[in-house]
C-alpha positions as CSV (number, residue, x, y, z in Angstrom):
1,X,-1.5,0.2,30.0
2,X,-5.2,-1.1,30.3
3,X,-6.5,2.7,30.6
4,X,-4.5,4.2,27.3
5,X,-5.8,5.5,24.4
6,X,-6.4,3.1,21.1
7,X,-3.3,3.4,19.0
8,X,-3.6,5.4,15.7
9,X,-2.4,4.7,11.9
10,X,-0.4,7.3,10.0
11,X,-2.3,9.3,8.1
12,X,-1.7,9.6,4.4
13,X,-2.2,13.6,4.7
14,X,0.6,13.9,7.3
15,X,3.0,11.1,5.7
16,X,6.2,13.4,4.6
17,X,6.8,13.7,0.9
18,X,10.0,14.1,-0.4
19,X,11.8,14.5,-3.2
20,X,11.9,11.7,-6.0
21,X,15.5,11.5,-7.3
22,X,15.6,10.1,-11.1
23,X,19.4,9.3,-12.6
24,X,19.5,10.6,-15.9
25,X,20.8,6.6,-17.3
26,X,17.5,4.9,-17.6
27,X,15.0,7.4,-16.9
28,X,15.3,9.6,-20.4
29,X,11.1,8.8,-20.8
30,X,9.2,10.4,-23.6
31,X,7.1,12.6,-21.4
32,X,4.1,12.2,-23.3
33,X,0.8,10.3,-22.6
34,X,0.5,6.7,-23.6
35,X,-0.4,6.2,-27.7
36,X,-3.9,5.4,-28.1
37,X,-3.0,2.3,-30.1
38,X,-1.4,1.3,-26.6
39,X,-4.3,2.3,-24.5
40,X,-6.0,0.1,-21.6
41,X,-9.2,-0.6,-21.3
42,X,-11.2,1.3,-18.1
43,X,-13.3,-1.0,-15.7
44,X,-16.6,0.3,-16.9
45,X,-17.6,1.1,-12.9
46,X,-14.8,3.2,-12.6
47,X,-16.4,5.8,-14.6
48,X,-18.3,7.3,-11.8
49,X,-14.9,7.3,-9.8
50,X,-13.3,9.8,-11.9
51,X,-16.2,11.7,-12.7
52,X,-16.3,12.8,-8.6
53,X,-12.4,13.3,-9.1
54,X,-10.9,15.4,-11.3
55,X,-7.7,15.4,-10.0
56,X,-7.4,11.2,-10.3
57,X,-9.3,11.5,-14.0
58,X,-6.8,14.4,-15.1
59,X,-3.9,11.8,-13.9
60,X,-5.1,8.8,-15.6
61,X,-5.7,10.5,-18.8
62,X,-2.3,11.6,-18.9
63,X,-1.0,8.4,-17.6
64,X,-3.4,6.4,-20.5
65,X,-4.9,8.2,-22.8
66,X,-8.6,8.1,-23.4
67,X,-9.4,3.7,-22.8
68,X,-12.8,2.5,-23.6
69,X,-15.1,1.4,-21.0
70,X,-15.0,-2.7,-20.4
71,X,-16.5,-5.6,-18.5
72,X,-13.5,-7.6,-18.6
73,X,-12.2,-8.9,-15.7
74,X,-8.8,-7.7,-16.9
75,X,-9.8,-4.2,-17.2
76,X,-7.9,-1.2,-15.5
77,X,-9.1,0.9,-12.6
78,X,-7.1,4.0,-11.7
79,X,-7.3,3.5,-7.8
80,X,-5.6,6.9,-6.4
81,X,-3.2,9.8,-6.7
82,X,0.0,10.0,-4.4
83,X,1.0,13.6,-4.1
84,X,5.1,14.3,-3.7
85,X,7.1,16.9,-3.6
86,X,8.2,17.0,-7.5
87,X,5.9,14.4,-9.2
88,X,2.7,12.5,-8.7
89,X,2.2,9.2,-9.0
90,X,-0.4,7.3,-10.0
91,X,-1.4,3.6,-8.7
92,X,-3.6,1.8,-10.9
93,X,-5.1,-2.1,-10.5
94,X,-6.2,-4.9,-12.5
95,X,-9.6,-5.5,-12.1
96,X,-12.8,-3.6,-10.1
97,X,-11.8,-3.6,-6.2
98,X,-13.3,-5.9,-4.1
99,X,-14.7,-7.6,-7.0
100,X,-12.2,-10.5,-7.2
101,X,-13.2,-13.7,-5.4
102,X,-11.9,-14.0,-2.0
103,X,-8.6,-15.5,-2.0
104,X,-7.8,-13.2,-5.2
105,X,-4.7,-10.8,-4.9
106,X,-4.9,-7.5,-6.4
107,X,-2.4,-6.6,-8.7
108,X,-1.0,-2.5,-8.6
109,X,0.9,-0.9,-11.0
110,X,2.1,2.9,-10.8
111,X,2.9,5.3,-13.2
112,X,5.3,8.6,-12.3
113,X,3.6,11.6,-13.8
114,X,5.7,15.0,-14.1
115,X,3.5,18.5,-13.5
116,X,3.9,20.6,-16.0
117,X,1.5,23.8,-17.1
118,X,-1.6,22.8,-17.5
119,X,-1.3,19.3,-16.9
120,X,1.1,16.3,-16.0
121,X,3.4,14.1,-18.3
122,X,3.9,10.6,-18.0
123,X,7.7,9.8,-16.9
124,X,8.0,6.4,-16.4
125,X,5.2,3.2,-15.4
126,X,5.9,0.3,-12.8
127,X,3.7,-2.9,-14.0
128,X,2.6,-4.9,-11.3
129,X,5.1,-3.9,-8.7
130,X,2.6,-5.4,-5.8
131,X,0.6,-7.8,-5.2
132,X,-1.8,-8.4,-1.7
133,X,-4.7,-8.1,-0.1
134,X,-8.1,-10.0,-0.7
135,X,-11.1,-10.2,-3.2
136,X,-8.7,-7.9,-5.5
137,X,-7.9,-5.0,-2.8
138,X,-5.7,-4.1,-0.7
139,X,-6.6,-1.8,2.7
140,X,-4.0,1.4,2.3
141,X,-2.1,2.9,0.8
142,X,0.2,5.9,1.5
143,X,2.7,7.8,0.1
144,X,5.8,8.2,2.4
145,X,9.7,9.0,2.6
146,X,11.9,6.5,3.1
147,X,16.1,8.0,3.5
148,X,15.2,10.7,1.4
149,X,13.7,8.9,-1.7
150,X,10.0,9.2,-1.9
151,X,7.8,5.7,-1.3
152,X,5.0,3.8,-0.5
153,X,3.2,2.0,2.1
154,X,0.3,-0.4,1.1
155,X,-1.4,-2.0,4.0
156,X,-3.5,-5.3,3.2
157,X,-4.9,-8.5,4.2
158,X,-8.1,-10.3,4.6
159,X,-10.4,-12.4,6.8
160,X,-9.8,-16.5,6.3
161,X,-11.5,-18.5,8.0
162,X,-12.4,-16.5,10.5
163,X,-9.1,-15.6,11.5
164,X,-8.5,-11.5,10.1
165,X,-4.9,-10.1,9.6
166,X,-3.1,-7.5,7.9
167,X,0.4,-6.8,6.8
168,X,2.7,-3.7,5.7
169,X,4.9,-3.8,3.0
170,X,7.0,-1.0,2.4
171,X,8.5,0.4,-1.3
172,X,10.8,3.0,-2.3
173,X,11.5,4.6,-5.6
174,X,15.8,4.1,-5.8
175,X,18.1,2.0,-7.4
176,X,16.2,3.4,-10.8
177,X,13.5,1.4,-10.1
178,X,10.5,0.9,-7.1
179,X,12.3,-1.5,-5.0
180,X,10.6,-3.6,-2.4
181,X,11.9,-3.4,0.9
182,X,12.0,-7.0,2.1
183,X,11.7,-8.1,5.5
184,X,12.2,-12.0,5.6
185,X,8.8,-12.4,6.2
186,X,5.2,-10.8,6.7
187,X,5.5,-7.4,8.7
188,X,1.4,-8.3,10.4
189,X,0.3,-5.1,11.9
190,X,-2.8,-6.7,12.5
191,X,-4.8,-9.9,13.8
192,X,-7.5,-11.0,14.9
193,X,-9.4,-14.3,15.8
194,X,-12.9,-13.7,17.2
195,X,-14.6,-15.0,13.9
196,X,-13.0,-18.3,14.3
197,X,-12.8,-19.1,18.2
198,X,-16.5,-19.7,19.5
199,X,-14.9,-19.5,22.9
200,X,-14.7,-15.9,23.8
201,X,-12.3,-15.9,26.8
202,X,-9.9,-17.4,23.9
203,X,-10.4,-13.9,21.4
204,X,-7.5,-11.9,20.4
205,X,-7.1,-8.8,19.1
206,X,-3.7,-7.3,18.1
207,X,-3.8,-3.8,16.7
208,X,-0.4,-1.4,15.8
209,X,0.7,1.5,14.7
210,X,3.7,2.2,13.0
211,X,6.6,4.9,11.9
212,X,9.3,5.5,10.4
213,X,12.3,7.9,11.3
214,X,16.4,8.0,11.8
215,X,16.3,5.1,9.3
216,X,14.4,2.9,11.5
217,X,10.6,1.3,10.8
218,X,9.4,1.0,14.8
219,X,5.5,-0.7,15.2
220,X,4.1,-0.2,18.3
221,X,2.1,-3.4,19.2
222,X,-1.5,-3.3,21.4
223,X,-2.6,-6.9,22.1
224,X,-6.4,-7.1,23.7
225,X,-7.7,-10.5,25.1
226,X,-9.0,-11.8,28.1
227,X,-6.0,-11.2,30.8
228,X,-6.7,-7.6,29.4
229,X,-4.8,-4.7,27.0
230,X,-0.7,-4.9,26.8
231,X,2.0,-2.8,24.6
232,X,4.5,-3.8,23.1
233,X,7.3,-2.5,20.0
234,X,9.8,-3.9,17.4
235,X,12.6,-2.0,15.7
236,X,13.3,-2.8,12.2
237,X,16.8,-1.0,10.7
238,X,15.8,0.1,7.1
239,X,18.0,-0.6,4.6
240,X,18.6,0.0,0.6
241,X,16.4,-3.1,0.0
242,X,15.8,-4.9,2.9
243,X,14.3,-3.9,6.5
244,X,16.6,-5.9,9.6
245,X,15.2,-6.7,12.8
246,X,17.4,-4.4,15.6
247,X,15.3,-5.4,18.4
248,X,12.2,-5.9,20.5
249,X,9.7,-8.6,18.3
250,X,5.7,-8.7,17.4
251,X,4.0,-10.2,20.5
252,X,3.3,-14.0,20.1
253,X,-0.1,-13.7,20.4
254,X,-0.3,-11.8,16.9
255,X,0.6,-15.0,14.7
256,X,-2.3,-16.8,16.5
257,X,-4.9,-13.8,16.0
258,X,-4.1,-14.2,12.7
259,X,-3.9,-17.9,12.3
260,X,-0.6,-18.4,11.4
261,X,0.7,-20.4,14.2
């Protein structure tokens, strides 16, 4: 399939938002914004951020409260809004973006606003639910359905050494909580060696592109290197908490783009 066209992401405006279903045992909140006594502390550069967004500032100040401006390294920085069909919810991080050194996670957090006249509520916050990426950020994220509970996709990764990769995790808000839906291992959507291999008949490229329907996460593989472009796609069956392999598998070559073989 030398001659077909490059294989497309989901995009975050079409992903489908459902409805977030609360049980009334564990999720009685005070729907009120967090006490100022309680308040975080902003990343001082995220000021401008929220100033050109008035949709992400109106979240987080009903999500925190009004936080002074720091220069910690520990500070908090409001990242971005996930629209869904009854609630928002807002994922925040530790730290500036990008701003970490290299090998440094970021660290997300998420907090389930209700709209309401005039404004949103704050129902409920998940501390650190995820950790990935590089140099404190991660590459996506999107908000999704998965079996009818609303959720999230975060894409991220890095370049090591040379060698670039990226990997999908998937979470969904059930079980009263925002469960991660485990795999086994690293779901690498992407690799890619050409930084590290001086030889370039040896280069590989893997892109993908993935979806989710009938209860099944399917990724749809394009590997590029020098015996030319191939496809390839893996099934994964999704489950309450954990995604099983049904069939098909990630080309080999994607574990040696990434350098991980």
């Amino acid at each position: 399939m030398a001659n077909a066209a490059p294989l497309k992401r989901p995009s975050p405006v079409s992903a489908p938002l459902l409805r977030l279903t609360f049980v009334a045992l564990g999720f009685a909140f005070a729907l009120a914004p967090a006490a100022a006594a309680d308040a975080p502390r902003y990343c001082r550069s995220v000021a401008a951020k929220l100033k050109a967004d008035s949709d992400l500032a109106a979240a987080a100040r009903a999500a925190f409260g009004a936080p002074q401006a720091t220069d910690d390294e520990a500070c908090l920085y409001p990242l971005q809004l996930l629209r869904y069909a009854d609630v928002d919810v807002l994922v925040s991080q530790t730290g500036e973006p990008g701003e970490a050194c290299h090998g440094c996670e970021a660290s997300l957090s998420a907090t389930v606003l209700k709209r309401v006249p005039g404004g949103a509520k704050r129902l409920r916050a998940f501390a650190s639910f995820a950790k990935g990426g590089s140099s404190g950020a991660v590459a996506s994220i999107t908000p999704i359905a998965i079996g009818g509970d609303d959720a999230i996709a975060i894409e991220s990764g890095g370049t090591f050494q040379g060698y670039t990769s990226s990997a999908l995790d998937l979470y969904a808000f059930r079980r009263q909580g925002l469960v991660h839906l485990d795999a086994g291992a690293p779901l690498l959507v992407e690799g890619d060696n050409s930084g590290a291999e001086t030889d370039a008949s040896k280069t590989i490229e893997v892109d993908s592109a993935w979806s989710l329907a009938g209860g099944e996460l399917t990724i749809d593989y394009r590997v590029a290197d020098a015996r030319g472009k191939r496809d390839s796609r893996a099934v994964w069956s999704v489950g309450e908490t954990t995604l099983t392999h049904k069939s098909g598998a990630p080309p080999r070559e994607l574990a040696k783009a990434a350098g991980q073989e």
